[in-house]
Structure formats: C-alpha cells, structure tokens
C-alpha positions as CSV (number, residue, x, y, z in Angstrom):
1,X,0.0,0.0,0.0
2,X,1.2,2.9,-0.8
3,X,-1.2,5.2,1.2
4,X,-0.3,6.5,4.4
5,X,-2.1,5.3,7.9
6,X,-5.7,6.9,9.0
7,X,-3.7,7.4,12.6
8,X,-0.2,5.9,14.0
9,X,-0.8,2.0,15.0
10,X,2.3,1.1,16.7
11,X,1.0,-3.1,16.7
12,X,0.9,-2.5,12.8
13,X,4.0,-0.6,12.6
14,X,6.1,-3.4,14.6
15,X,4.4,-6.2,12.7
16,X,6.0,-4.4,9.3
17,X,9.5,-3.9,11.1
18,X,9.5,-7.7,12.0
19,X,8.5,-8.4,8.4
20,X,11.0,-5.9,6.8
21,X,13.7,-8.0,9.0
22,X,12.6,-11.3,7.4
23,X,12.2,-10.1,4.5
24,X,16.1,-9.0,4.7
25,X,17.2,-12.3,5.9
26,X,17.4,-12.6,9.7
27,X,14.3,-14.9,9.9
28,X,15.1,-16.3,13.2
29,X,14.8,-12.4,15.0
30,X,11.8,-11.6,13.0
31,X,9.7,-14.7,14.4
32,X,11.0,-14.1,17.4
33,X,9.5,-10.5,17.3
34,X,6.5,-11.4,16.2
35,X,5.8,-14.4,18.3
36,X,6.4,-12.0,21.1
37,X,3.6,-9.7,19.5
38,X,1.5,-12.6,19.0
39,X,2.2,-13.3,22.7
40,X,0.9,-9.1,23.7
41,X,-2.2,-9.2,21.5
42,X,-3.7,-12.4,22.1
43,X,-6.4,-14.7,20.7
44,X,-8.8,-12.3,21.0
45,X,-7.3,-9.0,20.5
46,X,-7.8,-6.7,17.6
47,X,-8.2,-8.9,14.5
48,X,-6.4,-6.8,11.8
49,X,-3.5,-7.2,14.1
50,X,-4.0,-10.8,14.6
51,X,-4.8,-11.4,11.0
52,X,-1.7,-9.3,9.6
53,X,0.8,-11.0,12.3
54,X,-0.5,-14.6,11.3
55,X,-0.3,-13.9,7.5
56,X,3.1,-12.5,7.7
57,X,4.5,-15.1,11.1
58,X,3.4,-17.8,8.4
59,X,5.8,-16.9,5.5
60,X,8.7,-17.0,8.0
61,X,8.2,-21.2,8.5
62,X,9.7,-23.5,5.9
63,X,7.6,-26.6,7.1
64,X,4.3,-25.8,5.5
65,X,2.6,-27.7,8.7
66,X,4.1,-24.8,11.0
67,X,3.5,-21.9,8.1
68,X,-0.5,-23.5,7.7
69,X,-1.2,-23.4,11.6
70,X,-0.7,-19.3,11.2
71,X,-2.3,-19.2,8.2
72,X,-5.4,-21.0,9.6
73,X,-4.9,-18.2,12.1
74,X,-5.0,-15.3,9.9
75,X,-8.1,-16.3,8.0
76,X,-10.1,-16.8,11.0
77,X,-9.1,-13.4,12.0
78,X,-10.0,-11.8,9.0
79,X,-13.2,-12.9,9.0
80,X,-13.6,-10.9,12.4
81,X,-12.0,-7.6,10.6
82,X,-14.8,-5.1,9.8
83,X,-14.4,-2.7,6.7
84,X,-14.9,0.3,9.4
85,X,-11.7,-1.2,11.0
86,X,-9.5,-1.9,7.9
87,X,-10.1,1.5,6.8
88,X,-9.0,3.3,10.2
89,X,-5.6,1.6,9.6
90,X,-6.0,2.5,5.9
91,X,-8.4,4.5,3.5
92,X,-8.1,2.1,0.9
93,X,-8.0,-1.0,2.7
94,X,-10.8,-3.3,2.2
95,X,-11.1,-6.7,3.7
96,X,-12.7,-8.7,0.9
97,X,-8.7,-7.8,-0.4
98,X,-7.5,-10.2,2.1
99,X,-9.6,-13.1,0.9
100,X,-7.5,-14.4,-2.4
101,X,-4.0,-14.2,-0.8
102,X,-5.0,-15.7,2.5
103,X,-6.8,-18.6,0.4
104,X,-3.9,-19.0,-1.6
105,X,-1.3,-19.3,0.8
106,X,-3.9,-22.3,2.8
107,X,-3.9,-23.9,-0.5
108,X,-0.6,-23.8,-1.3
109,X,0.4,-24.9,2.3
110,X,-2.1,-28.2,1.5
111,X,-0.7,-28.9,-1.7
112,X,2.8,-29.0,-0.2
113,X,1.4,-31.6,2.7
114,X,-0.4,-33.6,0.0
115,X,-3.8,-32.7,0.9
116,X,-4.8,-31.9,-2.8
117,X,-8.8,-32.4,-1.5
118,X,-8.4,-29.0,1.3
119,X,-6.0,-27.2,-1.5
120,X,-8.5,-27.6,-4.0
121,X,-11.2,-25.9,-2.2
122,X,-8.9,-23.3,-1.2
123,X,-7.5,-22.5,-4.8
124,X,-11.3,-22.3,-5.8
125,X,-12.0,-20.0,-3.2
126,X,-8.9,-17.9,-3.8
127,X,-9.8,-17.5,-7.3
128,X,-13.6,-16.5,-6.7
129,X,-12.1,-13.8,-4.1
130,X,-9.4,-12.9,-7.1
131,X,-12.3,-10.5,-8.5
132,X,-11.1,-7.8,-5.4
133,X,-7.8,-7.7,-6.5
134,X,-6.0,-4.4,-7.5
135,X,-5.3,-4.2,-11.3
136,X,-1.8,-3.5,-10.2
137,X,1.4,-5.2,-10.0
138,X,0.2,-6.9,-6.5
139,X,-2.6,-7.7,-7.8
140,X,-1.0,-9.3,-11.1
141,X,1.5,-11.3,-8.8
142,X,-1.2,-12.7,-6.9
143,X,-3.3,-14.0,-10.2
144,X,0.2,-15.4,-11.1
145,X,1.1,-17.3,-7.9
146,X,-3.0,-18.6,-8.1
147,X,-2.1,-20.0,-11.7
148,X,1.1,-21.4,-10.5
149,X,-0.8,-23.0,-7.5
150,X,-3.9,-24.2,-8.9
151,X,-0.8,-26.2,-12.1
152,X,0.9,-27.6,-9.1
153,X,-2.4,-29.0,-7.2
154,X,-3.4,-30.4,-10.7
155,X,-0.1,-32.2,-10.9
156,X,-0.5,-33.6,-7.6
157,X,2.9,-31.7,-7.0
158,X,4.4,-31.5,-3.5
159,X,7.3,-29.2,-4.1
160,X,7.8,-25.9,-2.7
161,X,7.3,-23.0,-5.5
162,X,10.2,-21.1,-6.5
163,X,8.3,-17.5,-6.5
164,X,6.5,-18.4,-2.5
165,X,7.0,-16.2,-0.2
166,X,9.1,-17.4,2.9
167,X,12.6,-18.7,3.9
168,X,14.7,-21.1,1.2
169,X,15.1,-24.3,2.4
C-alpha cells in the first residue's frame, strides 16, 4: 500500500518492522518478534493485528505444517476484521482484499502436505475472491502465484514453489 495510515498504529508498525527484518534475511529475529507480539495481543485481541501477524508469522516457517497453523490463524481473524476497522488503519484498505492471498497461501500450504482435496477448495476460493484484486502489479503477482498454485495441485505436485513467499530451504 502505498497510502499513508488513518492514525499511528504502533501493533501495525512493529508487525511491518518484524516483516521488513525477514524479508532482509534474519528470519530467526523476525519470528521471534513477532511471536512476542503474538504473545501481547492475544487470541482475541484486535483482528487486523492478529490477522496481519499470522499472515506475515506464516511466510517465516519452511515446514508448511508450521506456516499452515498461522495461516489457519489469519483467515479466521479476517473474518472478524470489519471494513470500518481496515479503513482506520487504511483508507483504501478493504477486507474482501485479504480473501484471495489468505486462500492461496492455505492452498498452497495443503498442496505441499499432500492434501490436494483441502488445496483444492482453497485454490477455488482464492480464485472467486481474485475479482477484489487491485489491477496492479500486487494484484498481477497474486493472479500469477493462483495460476502457479492451482498447475501444481493439478499435478499432484508436493514441491515448494520457487516464487513463494518465505525462507529457502
């Protein structure tokens, strides 16, 4: 996103340092961070932050087991996100945006543990939420990694995708 926050969220802002970290190579420190996060907002806290934190905590977990337990997390959160709350954290931000990436990453996660049924209706659902997509270039990376996705679960293929997001093994 390239817009700027509603008002200062300093759970959101930690969440993106511990992701810029990862995302730069010390995965061990930016788990550790966010774990510790995870630990300060709880179960039930806000659900942007929980759903944000799982979606992100997920991509830092090589074993797709670990990386589909926070995924599982972050889609049940999102479905307790309200449009009123995205947008505080973000004028542009709409939940149904969540839907295809959080799908995918469950039905990736699946496919990799040979659960082709559970990918399947994730991949489906990923591509139904695809419609809320940006016609940008996030929005065109997504539609290629749900191509990508939906080859490999039709190939019955186990393998982790070159373009996912998330530590090399």
């Amino acid at each position: 996103m390239t817009t700027t926050p509603a008002s200062p969220d300093p759970t959101m802002e930690a969440i993106g340092q511990a992701v810029v970290e990862g995302r730069t190579g010390d995965i061990l420190s930016a788990r550790h961070k966010l774990l510790n996060l995870w630990s300060e907002i709880g179960v039930t806290g806000d659900p942007l932050h929980r759903c944000s934190l799982a979606h992100y905590l997920a991509d830092l977990y090589e074993d797709p087991a670990q990386a589909l337990a926070w995924d599982v997390r972050a889609l049940d959160a999102a479905d307790a996100v309200t449009e009123q709350r995205a947008q505080e954290h973000h004028a542009s931000l709409h939940v149904a945006g969540f839907y295809p990436s959080l799908h995918l990453n469950l039905a990736d996660n699946y496919r990799r543990l040979g659960s082709f049924d559970a990918a399947t209706e994730h991949i489906n659902a990923a591509q139904e939420h695809a419609l809320n997509l940006p016609q940008d270039s996030y929005g065109a990376s997504l539609r290629t990694a749900l191509d990508e996705v939906a080859e490999a679960i039709s190939r019955r293929d186990i393998t982790k995708r070159p373009s996912a997001p998330g530590p090399t093994a």
